[in-house]
VOGU-3710 file (C-alpha; in Angstrom, 3 decimals, decimal comma):
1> xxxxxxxxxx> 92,756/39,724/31,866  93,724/37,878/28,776  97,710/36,830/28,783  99,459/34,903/26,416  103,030/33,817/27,731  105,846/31,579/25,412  107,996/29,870/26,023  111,073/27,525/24,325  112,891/30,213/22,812  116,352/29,622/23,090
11> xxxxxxxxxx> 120,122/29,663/21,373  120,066/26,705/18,529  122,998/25,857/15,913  121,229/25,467/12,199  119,642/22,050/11,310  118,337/22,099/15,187  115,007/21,910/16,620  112,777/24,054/18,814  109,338/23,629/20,215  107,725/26,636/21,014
21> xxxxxxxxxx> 105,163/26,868/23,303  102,336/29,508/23,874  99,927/29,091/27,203  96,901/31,426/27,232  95,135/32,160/30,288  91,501/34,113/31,037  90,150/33,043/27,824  89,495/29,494/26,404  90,494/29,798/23,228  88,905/26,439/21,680
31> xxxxxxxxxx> 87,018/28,103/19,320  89,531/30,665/18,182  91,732/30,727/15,355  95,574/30,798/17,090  98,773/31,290/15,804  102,484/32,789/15,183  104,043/36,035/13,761  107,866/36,920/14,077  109,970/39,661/13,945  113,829/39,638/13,103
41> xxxxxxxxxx> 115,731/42,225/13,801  115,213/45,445/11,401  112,424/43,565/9,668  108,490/44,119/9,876  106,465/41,709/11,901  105,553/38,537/9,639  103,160/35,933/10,059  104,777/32,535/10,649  101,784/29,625/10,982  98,035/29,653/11,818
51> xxxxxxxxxx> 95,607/26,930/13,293  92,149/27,214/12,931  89,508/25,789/15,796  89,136/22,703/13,418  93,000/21,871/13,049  93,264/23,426/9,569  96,844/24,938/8,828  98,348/27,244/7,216  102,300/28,468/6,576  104,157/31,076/5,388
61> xxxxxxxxxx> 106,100/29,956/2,368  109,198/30,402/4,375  108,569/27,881/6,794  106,077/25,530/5,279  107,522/21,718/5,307  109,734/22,753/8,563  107,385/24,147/10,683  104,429/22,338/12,619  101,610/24,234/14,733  99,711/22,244/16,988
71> xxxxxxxxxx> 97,257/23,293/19,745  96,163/21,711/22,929  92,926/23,016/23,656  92,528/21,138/27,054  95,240/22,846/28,151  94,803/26,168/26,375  98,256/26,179/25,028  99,748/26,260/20,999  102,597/24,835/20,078  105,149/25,810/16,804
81> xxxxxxxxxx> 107,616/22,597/16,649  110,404/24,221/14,585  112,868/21,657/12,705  115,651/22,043/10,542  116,153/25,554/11,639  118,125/28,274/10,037  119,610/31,264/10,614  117,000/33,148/8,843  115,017/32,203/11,254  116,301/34,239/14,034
91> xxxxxxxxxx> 113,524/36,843/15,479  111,273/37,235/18,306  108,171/35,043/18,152  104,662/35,610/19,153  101,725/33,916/19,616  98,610/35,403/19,067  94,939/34,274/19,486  91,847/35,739/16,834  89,018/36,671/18,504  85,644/39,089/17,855
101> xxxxxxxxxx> 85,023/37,157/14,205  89,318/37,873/13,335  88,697/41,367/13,909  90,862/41,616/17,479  94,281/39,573/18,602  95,198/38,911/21,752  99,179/38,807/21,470  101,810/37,282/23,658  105,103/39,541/24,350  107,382/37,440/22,279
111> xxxxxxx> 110,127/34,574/23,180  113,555/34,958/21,162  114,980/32,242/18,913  118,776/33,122/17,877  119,930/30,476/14,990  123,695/30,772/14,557  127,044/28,493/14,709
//
């Protein structure tokens, strides 16, 4: 079975740094368009960052300039490095992978990032 796991969530005063890190396993994902969504508390779900098979990128406006995704197809893991965080940016991430021409995600079950002082 498909499974998407995080990883690198963690506890971070604002202007810190986080890399997330999302390692998929029974699928190769190579050829899939990957990326994030989070969800802060008492808010809907929101997409973060995508990262198409050929390394094109794309950000939500909140993020965009702070945010990198990466992806490490050898090793069938994404990556969101996370810079200059702030509090806003407290939520649950996910990772998810696109799959069956973008009609079906595979989805991770989240890794928390808190950003306070």
């Amino acid at each position: 079975q498909v499974q998407l796991v995080e990883s690198g969530g963690d506890l971070v005063q604002p202007g810190g740094s986080l890399r997330l890190s999302c390692a998929a396993s029974g699928i190769i994902f190579s050829m899939n368009t990957v990326g994030w969504y989070r969800q802060a508390p008492g808010k809907e779900r929101e997409w973060v960052a995508t990262i198409s098979s050929g390394g094109s990128t794309n950000y939500a406006n909140p993020v965009r300039g702070r945010f990198t995704i990466s992806r490490d197809n050898a090793k069938n893991t994404m990556y969101l490095q996370m810079n200059n965080l702030k509090p806003e940016d407290t939520a649950v991430y996910y990772c998810y992978v696109l799959f069956g021409g973008h009609n079906n995600r595979y989805w991770g079950q989240g890794t928390q990032v808190i950003v306070s002082s």
